[in-house]
C-alpha positions in Angstrom: -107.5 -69.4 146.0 -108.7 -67.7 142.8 -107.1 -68.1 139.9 -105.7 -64.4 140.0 -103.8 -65.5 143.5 -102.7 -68.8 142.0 -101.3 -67.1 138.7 -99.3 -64.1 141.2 -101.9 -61.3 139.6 -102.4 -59.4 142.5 -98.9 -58.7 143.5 -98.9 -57.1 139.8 -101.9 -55.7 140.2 -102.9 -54.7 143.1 -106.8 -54.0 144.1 -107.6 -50.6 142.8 -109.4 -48.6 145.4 -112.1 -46.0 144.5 -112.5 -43.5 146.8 -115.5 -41.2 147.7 -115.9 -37.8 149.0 -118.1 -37.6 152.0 -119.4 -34.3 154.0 -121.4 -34.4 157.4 -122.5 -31.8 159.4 -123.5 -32.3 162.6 -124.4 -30.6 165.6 -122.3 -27.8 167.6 -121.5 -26.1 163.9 -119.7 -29.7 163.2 -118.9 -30.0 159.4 -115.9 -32.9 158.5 -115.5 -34.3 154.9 -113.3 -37.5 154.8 -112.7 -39.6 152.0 -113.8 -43.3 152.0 -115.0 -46.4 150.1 -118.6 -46.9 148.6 -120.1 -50.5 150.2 -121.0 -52.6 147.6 -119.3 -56.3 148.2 -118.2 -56.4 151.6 -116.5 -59.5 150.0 -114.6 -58.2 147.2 -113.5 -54.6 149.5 -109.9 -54.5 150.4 -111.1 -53.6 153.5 -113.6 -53.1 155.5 -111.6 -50.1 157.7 -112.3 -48.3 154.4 -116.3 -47.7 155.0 -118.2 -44.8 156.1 -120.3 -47.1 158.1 -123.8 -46.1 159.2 -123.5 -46.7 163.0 -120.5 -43.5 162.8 -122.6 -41.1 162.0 -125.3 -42.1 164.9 -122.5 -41.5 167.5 -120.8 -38.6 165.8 -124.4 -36.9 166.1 -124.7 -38.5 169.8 -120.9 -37.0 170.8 -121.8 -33.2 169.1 -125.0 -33.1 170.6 -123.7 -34.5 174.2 -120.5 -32.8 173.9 -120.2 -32.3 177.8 -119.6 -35.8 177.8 -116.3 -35.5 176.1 -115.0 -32.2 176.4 -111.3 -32.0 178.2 -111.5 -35.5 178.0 -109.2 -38.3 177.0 -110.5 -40.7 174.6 -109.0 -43.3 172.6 -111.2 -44.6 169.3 -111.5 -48.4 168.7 -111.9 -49.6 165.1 -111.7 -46.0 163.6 -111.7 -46.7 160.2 -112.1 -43.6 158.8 -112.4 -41.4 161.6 -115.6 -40.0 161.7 -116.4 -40.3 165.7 -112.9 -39.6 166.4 -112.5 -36.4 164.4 -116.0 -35.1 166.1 -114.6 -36.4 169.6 -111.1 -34.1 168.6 -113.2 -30.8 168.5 -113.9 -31.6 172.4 -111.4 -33.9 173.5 -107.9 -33.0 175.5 -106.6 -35.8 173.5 -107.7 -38.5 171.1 -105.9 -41.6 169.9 -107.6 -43.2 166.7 -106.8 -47.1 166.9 -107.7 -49.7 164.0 -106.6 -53.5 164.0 -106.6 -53.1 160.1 -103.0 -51.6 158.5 -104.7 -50.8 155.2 -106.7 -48.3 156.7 -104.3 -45.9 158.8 -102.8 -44.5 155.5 -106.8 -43.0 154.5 -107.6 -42.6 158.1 -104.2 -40.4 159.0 -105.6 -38.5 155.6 -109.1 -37.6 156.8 -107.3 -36.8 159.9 -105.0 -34.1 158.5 -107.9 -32.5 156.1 -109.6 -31.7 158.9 -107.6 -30.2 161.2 -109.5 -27.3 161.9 -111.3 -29.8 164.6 -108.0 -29.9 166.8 -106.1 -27.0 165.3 -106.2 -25.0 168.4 -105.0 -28.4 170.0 -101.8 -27.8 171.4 -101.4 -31.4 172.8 -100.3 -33.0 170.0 -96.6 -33.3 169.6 -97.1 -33.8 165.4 -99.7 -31.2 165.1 -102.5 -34.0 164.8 -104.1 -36.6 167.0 -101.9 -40.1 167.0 -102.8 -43.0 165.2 -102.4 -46.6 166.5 -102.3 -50.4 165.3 -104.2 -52.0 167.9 -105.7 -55.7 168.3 -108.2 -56.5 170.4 -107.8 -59.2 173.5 -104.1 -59.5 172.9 -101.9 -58.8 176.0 -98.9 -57.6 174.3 -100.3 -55.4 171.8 -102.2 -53.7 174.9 -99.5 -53.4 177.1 -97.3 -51.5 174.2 -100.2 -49.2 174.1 -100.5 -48.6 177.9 -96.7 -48.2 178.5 -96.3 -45.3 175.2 -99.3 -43.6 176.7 -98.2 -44.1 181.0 -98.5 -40.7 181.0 -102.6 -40.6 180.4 -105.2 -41.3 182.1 -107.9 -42.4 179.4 -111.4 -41.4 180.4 -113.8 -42.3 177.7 -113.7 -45.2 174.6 -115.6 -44.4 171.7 -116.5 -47.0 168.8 -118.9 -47.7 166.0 -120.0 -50.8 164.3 -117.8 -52.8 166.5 -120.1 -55.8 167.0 -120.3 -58.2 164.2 -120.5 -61.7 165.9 -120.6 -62.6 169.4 -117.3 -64.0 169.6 -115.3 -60.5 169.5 -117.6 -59.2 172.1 -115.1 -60.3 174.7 -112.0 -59.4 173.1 -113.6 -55.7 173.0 -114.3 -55.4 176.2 -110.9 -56.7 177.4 -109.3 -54.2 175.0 -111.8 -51.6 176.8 -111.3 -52.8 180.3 -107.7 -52.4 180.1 -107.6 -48.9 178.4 -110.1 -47.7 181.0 -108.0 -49.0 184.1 -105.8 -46.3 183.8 -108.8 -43.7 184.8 -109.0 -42.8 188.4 -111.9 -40.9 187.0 -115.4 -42.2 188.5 -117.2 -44.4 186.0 -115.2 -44.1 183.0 -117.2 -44.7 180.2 -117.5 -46.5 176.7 -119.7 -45.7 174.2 -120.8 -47.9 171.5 -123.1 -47.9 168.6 -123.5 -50.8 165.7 -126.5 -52.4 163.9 -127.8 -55.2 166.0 -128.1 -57.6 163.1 -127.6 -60.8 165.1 -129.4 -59.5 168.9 -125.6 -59.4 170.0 -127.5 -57.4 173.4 -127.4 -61.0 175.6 -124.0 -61.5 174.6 -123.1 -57.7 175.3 -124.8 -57.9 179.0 -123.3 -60.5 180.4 -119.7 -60.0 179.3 -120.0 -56.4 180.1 -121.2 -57.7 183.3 -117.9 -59.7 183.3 -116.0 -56.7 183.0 -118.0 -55.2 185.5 -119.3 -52.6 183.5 -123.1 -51.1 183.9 -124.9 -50.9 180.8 -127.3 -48.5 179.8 -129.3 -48.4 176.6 -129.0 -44.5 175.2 -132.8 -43.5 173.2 -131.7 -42.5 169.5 -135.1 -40.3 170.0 -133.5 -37.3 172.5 -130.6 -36.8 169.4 -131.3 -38.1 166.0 -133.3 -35.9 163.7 -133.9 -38.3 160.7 -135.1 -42.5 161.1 -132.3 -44.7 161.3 -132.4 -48.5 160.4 -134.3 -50.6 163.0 -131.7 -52.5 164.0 -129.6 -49.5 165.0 -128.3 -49.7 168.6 -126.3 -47.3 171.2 -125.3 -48.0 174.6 -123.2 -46.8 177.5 -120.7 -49.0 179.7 -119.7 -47.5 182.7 -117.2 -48.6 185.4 -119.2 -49.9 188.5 
């Protein structure tokens, strides 16, 4: 405990967030700005829901350029964050639901949501006029189930998610959290798509509990849709429903 916790500091003051501005443009014509945190200390950071993390912006390129993939779709985002994937999966999607684990980020993420609402404007899905956000924790049974039984009325397709994969020991609870979204689908191979910085080779890990799941896995080039060098360690694949 620091001495700030021990003396009842941070209840009076509170850890000040600084927030940057952000603009991507992608392909399709895709241009969202969304506000988020500059990494600096991953161990000083309020949270780390609060990142523009690199791996986003590799699928949010992969989903624009691909867009077939997703279009009249239903997709549900793990681990949004701040939305980046999920707002370029809104411009194709029938519907999206962003999900994060993390409280202290739905309040930025249903921000970068609304200010760019000219992704799902013409959207007429949405009973609030945006796509939902939802509190959602991996592995656990309950939390699933209250997810399945508000949305019994959708059949989800596709699962999107960036920077995901941190240490082998939430691979599992990921793809139970997938597994169970994707049951609804009676859709051939449903599909989740996944890109993160392998910093750890988290891909034997990855195989056989996708295997588990009995998922297919399928390692997507960066080549055929990147136009700049990203980091050597950055990874995407795709987990489809044998």
């Amino acid at each position: 405990m620091s001495d700030d916790e021990a003396l009842g500091l941070t209840d009076i003051f509170p850890t000040v967030v600084e927030l940057e501005k952000y603009k991507y443009n992608f392909y399709d014509n895709v241009v969202i700005e969304i506000k988020g945190q500059e990494l600096q200390n991953v161990n000083v950071q309020p949270s780390t829901g609060l990142l523009p993390w690199p791996a986003s912006t590799i699928l949010s390129q992969y989903i624009s350029k691909f867009n077939d993939n997703f279009k009249d779709k239903n997709i549900v985002e793990l681990g949004s964050g701040v939305g980046i994937c999920g707002l370029v999966a809104s411009k194709y999607a029938s519907y999206t639901v962003f999900t994060d684990g993390d409280p202290q980020s739905n309040k930025l993420l249903f921000d970068n949501i609304k200010d760019n609402n000219h992704l799902y404007k013409n959207n007429s899905n949405y009973s609030n006029q945006q796509p939902p956000i939802e509190l959602l924790s991996w592995g656990k049974t309950s939390s699933l189930e209250d997810f399945k039984e508000k949305y019994n009325d959708l059949q989800f397709q596709v699962v999107i998610g960036s920077d995901l994969v941190y240490v082998d020991e939430n691979i599992d609870p990921l793809f139970y959290t997938v597994d169970k979204i994707l049951s609804t689908s009676s859709t051939p191979s449903p599909a989740f798509y996944l890109s993160f910085l392998d910093r750890k080779n988290h891909l034997p890990t990855l195989q056989s509990v996708s295997e588990k799941y009995n998922f297919t896995m399928e390692t997507i080039d960066l080549d055929t849709f990147l136009d700049y060098k990203p980091s050597t360690m950055s990874r995407m694949f795709v987990f489809k429903r044998k």
